[in-house]
C-alpha positions in Angstrom: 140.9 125.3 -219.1 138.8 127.3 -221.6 136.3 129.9 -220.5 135.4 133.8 -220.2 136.5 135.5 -217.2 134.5 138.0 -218.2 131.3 136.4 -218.4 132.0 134.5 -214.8 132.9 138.1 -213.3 129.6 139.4 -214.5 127.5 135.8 -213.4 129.2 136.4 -209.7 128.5 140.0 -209.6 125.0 139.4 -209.8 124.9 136.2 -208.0 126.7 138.3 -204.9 124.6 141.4 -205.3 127.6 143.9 -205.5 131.3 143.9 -206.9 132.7 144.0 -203.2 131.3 140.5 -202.5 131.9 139.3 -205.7 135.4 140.6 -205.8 136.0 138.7 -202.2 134.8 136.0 -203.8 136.5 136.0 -206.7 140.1 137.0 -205.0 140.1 140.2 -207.1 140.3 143.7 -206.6 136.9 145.7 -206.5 138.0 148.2 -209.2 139.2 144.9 -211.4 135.7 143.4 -211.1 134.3 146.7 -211.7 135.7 147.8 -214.9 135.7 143.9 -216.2 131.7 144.7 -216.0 132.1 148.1 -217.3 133.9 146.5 -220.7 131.5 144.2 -220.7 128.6 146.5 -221.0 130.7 148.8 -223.2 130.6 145.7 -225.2 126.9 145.0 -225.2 126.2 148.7 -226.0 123.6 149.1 -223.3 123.7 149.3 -219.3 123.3 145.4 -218.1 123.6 146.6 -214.2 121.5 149.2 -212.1 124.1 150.1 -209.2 122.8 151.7 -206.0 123.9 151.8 -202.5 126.1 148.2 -202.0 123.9 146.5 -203.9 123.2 146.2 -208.2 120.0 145.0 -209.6 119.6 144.0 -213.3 118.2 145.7 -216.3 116.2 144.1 -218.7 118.4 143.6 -221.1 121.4 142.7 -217.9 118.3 139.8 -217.6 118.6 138.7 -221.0 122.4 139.0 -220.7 123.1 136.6 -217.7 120.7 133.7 -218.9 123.1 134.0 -222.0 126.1 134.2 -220.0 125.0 131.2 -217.9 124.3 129.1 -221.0 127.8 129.8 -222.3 129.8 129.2 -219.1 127.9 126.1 -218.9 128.8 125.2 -222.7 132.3 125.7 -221.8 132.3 123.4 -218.9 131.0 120.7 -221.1 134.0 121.2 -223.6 136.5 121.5 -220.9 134.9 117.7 -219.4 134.9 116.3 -223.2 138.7 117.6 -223.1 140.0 116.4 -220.1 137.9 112.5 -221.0 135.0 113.2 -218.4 132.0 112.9 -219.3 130.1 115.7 -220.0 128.1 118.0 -217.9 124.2 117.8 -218.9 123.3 121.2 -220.4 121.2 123.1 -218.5 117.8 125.1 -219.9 116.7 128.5 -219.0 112.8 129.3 -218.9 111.0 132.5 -218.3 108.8 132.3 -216.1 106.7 135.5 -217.5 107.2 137.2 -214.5 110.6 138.3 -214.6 112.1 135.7 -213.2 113.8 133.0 -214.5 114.4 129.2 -213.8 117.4 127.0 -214.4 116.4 123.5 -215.6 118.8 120.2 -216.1 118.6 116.6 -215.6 121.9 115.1 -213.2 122.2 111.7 -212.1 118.5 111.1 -213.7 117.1 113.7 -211.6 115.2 117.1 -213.0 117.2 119.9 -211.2 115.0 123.6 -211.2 116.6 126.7 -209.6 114.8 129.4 -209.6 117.3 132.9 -210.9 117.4 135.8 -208.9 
């Protein structure tokens, strides 16, 4: 299966709110998790995470970052279905809402799909 573990470590940071949960969730160590998103925003250049006490919040451009992130994880499920002679996975559409938050649109089994981002 092709993908980027580091790009789904950053997705289920943010989705958890910390690296503790995400770690649990993840079956990795907290310091693992924790320096994967510290490459990753050595990477990027600029801070993608806020950390405070148990919890992280995203920065602007950590905002800008997981939308991207999203997309691509999403991209590689498609390919990995088109390999394996599934059909593919619908992609799925990322609107701002203006307001700093975000909202997840596809269409699965006919149906719109929204979910509204964090």
């Amino acid at each position: 299966m092709i993908t980027d573990r580091r790009l789904q470590i950053f997705v289920k940071v943010v989705e958890c709110g910390g690296f503790t949960a995400a770690a649990h969730s993840l079956k990795m160590s907290q310091p693992a998790v924790s320096q994967s998103v510290a490459q990753t925003e050595a990477d990027a250049g600029v801070p993608l995470l806020e950390r405070g006490p148990g919890k992280v919040s995203l920065t602007p451009a950590g905002a800008r970052f997981l939308l991207y992130a999203r997309r691509i994880l999403a991209l590689y499920d498609n390919l990995n279905s088109e390999l394996s002679g599934a059909p593919a996975f619908p992609e799925t559409a990322t609107l701002d809402l203006g307001d700093g938050r975000f909202a997840s649109v596809s269409v699965i089994d006919g149906k719109i799909q929204i979910e509204l981002e964090k």
